[in-house]
C-alpha positions in Angstrom: -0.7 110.3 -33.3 -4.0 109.1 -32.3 -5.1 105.6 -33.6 -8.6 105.2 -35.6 -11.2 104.4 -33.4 -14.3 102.3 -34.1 -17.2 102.2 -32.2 -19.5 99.5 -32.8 -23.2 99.5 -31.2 -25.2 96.9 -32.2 -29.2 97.7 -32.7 -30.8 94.5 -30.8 -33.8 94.9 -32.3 -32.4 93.8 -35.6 -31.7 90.0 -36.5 -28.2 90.3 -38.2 -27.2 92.6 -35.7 -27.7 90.3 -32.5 -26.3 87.4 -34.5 -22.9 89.8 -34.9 -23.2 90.3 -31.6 -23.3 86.9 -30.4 -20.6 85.7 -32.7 -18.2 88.8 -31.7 -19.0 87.8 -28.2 -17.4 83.8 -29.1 -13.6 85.8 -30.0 -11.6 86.2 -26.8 -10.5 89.6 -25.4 -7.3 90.6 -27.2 -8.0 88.9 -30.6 -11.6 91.2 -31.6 -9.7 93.7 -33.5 -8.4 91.2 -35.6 -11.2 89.2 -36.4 -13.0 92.2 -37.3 -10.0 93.1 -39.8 -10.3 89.4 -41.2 -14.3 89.8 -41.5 -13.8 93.0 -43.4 -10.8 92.3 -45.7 -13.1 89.0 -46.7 -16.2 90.3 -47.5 -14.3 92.7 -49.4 -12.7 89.6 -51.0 -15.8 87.9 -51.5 -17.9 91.1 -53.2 -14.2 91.2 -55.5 -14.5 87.7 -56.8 -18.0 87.7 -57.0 -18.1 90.9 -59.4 -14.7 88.8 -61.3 -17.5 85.9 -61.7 -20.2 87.6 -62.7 -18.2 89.3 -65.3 -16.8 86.6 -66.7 -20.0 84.4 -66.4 -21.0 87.5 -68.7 -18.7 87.0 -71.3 -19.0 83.1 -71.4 -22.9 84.1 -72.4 -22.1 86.7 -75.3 -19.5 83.9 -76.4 -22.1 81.3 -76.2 -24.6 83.3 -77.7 -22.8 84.5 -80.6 -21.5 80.5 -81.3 -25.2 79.3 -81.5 -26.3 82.3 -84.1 -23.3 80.7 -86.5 -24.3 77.4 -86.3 
C-alpha cells in the first residue's frame, strides 16, 4: 500500500507563504513530516478551543444578561 503523499509548493509572491517557507526551512531533514503533523494537529487544537471559548463566553453573556434584567 502506497503512503499519502503531500506536496507542498509555496506561492512566493504571497507573505504567509514565504514566512512558511522560511520557517519549514529552520526543521532539519528527517523531522519535517513531523512538525508539519504537530502544526496541523495544533491549529486544529487551537480553532477547537477557540469555538469551546467562544461558546461559553456566549453563555456567561445570556447568564449575565438575564441576572441584570432581575435586579
Amino acid at each position: 500500500m502506497n503512503r499519502p503523499h503531500f506536496l507542498f509548493r509555496p506561492n512566493m509572491q504571497n507573505e504567509d507563504h514565504r514566512r512558511a517557507w522560511r520557517l519549514l526551512q529552520e526543521v532539519p531533514e528527517g523531522q519535517k513530516s513531523a512538525f508539519i503533523v504537530r502544526a496541523i494537529l495544533q491549529m486544529d487544537q487551537e480553532d477547537r478551543l477557540e469555538t469551546m471559548l467562544r461558546r461559553v463566553l456566549r453563555e456567561e453573556q445570556i447568564t449575565v444578561s438575564g441576572q441584570k434584567d432581575t435586579a
